[in-house]
Each structure stands twice: as structure tokens, then as C-alpha cells.
C-alpha positions in Angstrom: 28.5 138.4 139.2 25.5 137.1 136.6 22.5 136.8 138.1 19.1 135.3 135.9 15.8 134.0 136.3 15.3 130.3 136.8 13.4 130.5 132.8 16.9 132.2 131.7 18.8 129.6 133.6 17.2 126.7 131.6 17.7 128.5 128.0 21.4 129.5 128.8 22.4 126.6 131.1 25.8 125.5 129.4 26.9 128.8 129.2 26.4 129.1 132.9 28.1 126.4 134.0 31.0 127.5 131.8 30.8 130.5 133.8 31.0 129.0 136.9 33.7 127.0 135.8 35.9 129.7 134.7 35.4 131.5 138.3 32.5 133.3 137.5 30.2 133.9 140.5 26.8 132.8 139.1 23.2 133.0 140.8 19.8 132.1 140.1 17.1 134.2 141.1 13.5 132.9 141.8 10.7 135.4 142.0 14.0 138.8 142.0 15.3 136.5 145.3 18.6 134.6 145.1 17.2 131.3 145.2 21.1 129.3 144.1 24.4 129.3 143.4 26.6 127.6 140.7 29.7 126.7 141.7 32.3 123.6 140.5 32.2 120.5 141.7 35.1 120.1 144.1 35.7 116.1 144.6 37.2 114.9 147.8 40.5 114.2 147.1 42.0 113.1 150.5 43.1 109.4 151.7 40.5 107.7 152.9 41.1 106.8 156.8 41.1 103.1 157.2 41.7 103.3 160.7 37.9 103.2 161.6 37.4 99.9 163.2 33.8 99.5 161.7 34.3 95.6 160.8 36.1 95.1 164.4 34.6 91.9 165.1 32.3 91.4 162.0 35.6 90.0 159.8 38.5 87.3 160.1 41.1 87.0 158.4 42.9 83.7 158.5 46.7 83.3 160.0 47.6 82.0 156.3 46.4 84.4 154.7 49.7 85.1 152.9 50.5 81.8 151.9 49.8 80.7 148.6 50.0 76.6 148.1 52.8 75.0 145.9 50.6 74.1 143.4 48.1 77.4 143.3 51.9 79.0 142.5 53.0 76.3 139.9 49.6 77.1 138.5 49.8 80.7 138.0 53.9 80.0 137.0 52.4 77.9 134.3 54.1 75.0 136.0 51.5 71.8 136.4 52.0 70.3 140.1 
């Protein structure tokens, strides 16, 4: 484990965080007391859940939804209607 002072910490920064990165336990000490530690980042990767029913009520979405009008698809088919 490294341990520094917070004036350390700013001079040697990078190297810390490389630290950290590689596994390296690294804390910060403020005044001889462990004041932080740096660790990685760790990003949420799960699947959002959809299933909340925040909008319930708040959005429509019409019964046509789906359809897309004969000429909007001659359109985009480069087709004029």
C-alpha cells in the first residue's frame, strides 16, 4: 500500500492513478490521517430496467405508430408518389 501527503499527491498524481490502476492500493493522508482512497472507476455496466412505469400516464403513443404512409416510403425508396 502507498500512502502520501495530499502536497505529495499533487506533485506525483499520474503516477498515482497509474498505481491505482494497476491494483495498487493507494491512500492520501491529510495531517498523518487517511483522509482518501484511489481506486478505478468502475462504470455501471448493466441493462438499464425499462420496466419502471415513470411516464405511465404522462406519454401516448398513437395506434399507428408503426405505419409508415405510401408516399413517406416511396420517399425514402427514392420513389416520388
Amino acid at each position: 500500500m502507498t500512502t502520501t501527503n495530499v502536497a505529495e499527491a499533487k506533485a506525483r498524481l499520474s503516477a498515482l492513478i497509474d498505481q491505482a490502476l494497476a491494483g495498487g492500493d493507494v491512500v492520501i493522508n491529510k495531517d498523518g490521517k487517511p483522509l482518501v482512497r484511489l481506486v478505478p472507476y468502475e462504470r455501471d455496466t448493466r441493462p438499464r430496467d425499462l420496466s419502471v412505469r415513470i411516464w405511465t400516464g404522462e406519454v401516448r403513443i398513437a395506434e399507428d405508430f408503426g405505419e409508415l404512409p405510401a408516399d413517406w416510403l416511396a420517399e425514402f425508396e427514392g420513389r416520388r408518389g
